[in-house]
Structures are given as C-alpha cells and as structure tokens.
C-alpha positions, 0 to 999 in steps of 0.5 A: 167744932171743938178746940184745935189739937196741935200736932205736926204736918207727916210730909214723909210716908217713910218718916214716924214721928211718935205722938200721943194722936194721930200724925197731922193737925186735927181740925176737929178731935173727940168725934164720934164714929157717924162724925169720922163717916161725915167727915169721910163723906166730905172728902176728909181724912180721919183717924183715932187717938187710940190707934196703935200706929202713928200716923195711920189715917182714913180716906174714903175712896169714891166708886167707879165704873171702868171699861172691862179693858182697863180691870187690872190684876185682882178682883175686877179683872177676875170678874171680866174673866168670868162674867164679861161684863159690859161694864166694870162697878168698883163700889165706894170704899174706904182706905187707911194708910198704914203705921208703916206708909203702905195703903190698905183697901177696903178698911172695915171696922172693929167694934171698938172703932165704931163705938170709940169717942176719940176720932179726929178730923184731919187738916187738909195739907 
C-alpha cells in the first residue's frame, strides 16, 4: 500500500468542498482499476482523482434474493407482474454517490475509467 493522501472527512452529503481528489481520507491512491474492484469486493469505497465531481464515490452493493411481495416500484416489481416468480434475485451491482449527494444504481464504467491509474481507496469513516 503506498503513502497516505490527506484529505478531509465529507460528514454532509449537502456540503462540497472543493479539492484536487476525491472528498475523504485515501487509505491507499494510485490504483489501478482491478485494485479499485478488489477493494469494492472487500466492502470498501473507491473513487478517482480524475472525477470531475467531488466527493463522488463507489461502493459495491451485495445482491439479494426477496420474496415477490417485498418488489417495490421498478424493475423487480415489473418483473413479479409479468413473470410470478417464486422468488426475486437482485444481482450484486455497484453505486456512485453523485457530486450532488444523490445515489446512482448500477454505476458502469467508461473506458477511460478502466484504464485510468488514479483511483483510491477511501478510509472507512
């Protein structure tokens, strides 16, 4: 693991503080993009210097498998209309948290993303 990259702590989604990296305390920087996933894996967040937005972030979200009564509005309660299914799999998929605090399922990414060398791991609060 390389040096530790200082930052500041984000305790409020609503409150942007403008830096050069991601918002947070890097506890590893430099990555890779098979790092950044290994890092999700482990149930870390992750994010990249190069974001435009600060304060924007990754965290892998585990999959699931629910009842058909619990599918709310969306993708699996349309797919308990039309298939009845005994049960409900929701895939494993990863989430960014946006510049503007909002949360963003199923996050994919770019070229650009998966070839960058910049991406961090980020200190558990």
């Amino acid at each position: 693991m390389r040096g530790r990259v200082v930052g500041v702590r984000f305790p409020d989604p609503s409150v942007h503080i403008p830096l050069e990296v991601c918002t947070g305390l890097a506890a590893a920087a430099d990555l890779s993009f098979s790092r950044a996933l290994e890092a999700l894996e482990r149930g870390e967040r992750v994010c990249r210097k190069g974001w435009n937005g600060k304060g924007m972030w990754l965290a892998l979200t585990p999959g699931a498998t629910i009842e058909p009564r619990l599918a709310r509005a969306g993708a699996a309660d349309a797919l308990v209309k039309a298939d009845d299914p005994s049960w409900v799999v929701i895939n494993g998929h990863i989430d960014m948290r946006a510049a503007d605090g909002s949360l963003t399922i199923g996050w994919a990414p770019s070229q650009i993303d998966m070839l960058a060398k910049d991406w961090m791991i980020l200190e558990s609060r």
